[in-house]
C-alpha positions in Angstrom: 26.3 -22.7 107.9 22.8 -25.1 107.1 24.8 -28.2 108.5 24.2 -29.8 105.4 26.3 -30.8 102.7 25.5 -31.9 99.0 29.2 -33.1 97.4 29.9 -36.0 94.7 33.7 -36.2 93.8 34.0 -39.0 91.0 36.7 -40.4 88.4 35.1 -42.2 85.6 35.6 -43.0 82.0 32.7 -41.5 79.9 30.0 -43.4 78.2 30.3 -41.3 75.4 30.6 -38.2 73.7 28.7 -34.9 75.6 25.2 -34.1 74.1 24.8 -30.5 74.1 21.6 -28.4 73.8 21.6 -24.8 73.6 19.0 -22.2 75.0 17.9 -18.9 74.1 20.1 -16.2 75.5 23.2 -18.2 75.1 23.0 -20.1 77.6 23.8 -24.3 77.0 23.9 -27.4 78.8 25.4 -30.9 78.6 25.5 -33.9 79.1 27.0 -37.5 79.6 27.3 -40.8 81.2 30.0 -41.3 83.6 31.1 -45.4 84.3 32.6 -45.6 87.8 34.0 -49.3 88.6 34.2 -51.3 91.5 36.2 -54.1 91.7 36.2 -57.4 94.3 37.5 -61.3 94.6 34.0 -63.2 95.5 35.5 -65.0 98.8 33.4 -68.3 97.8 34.4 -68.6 94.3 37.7 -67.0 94.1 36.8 -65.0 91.3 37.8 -61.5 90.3 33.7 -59.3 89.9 33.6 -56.0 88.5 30.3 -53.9 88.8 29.9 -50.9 86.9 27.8 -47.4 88.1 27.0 -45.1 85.6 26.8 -41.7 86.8 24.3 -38.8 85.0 26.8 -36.0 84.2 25.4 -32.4 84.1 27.7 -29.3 83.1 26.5 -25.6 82.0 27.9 -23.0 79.9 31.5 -22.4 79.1 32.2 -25.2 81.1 29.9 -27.5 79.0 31.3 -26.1 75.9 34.7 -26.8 76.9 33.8 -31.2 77.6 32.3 -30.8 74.5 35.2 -29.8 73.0 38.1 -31.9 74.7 35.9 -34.9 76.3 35.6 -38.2 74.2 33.8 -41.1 74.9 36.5 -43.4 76.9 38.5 -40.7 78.4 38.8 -40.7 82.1 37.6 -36.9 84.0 37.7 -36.1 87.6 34.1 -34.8 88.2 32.8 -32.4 91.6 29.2 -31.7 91.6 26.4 -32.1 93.7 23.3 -34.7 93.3 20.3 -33.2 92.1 17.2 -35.1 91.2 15.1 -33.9 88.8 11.3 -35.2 88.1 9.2 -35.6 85.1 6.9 -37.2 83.0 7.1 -40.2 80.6 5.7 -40.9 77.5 2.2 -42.4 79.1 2.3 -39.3 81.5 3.9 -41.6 84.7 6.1 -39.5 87.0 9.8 -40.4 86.7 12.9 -39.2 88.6 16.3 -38.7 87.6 19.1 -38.3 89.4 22.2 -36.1 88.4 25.1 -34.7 88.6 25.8 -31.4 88.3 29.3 -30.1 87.8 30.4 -28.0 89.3 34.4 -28.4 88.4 36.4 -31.0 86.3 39.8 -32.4 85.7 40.6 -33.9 81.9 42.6 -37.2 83.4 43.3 -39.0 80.2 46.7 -37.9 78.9 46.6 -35.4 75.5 46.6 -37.6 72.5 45.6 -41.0 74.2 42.1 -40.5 73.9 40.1 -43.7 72.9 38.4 -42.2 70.3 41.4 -40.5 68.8 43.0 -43.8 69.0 40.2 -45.5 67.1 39.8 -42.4 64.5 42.2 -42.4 61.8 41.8 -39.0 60.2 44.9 -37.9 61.7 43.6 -35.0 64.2 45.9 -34.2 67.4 43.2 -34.1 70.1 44.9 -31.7 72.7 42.8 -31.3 76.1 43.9 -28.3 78.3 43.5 -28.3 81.9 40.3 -25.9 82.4 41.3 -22.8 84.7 38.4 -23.8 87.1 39.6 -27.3 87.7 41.9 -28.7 90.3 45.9 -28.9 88.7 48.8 -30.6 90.1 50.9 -28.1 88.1 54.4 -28.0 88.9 56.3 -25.7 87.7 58.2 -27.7 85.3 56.5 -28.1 81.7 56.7 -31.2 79.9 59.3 -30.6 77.9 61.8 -29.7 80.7 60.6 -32.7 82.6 63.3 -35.9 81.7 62.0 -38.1 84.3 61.1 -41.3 83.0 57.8 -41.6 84.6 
């Protein structure tokens, strides 16, 4: 082992819907924001402060097909990756840097048919979102039609 270790876990709503571009040889890539919140009481004026991070979201392949698919802008998603920072060149040929997070696994959070967008889109589409095989499940081994419980 290096002794080094390179690890983002996040849970954020998305910015918006993933951008995908595509590459010869099949290969594709996507991408979107991710809002992570933080919340406090200011001790001087009592009041509640909420400060937003937004997160650059990076996902390849299957796995990028698949948020495109089932991720909506709004919908919360458990994100592992690792930061990556990327340079180029602007407009006027400055340097820039970007930093990113590639994915490396994902949970869908946001309950099937509660998405914001489907919410807000009345064309009367069920938006399922399956649980990805690569991603973390708290699976039990009831289904959710056996389950009765109230909560």
């Amino acid at each position: 082992m290096s002794g080094t270790l390179n690890k983002v876990m996040l849970i954020g709503h998305t910015g918006d819907d993933v951008k995908m571009h595509y590459f010869e040889g099949g290969n594709s890539l996507g991408r979107f924001p991710l809002a992570t919140n933080e919340t406090y009481t200011n001790k001087t004026t009592n009041e509640r402060v909420t400060n937003t991070e937004w997160h650059n979201i990076v996902v390849r392949n299957k796995a990028a097909e698949i948020c495109e698919k089932y991720l909506k802008k709004g919908d919360m998603v458990y994100i592992e990756g690792r930061l990556k920072t990327r340079k180029w060149q602007d407009d006027k040929g400055l340097d820039r840097y970007s930093t990113e997070i590639h994915c490396t696994d994902f949970t869908f959070l946001t309950p099937k048919g509660e998405s914001n967008s489907a919410s807000n889109n009345n064309s009367g589409q069920n938006t399922q979102k399956p649980e990805p095989t690569s991603a973390p499940q708290n699976n039990n081994s009831v289904s959710e039609e056996e389950d009765d419980l109230p909560f």
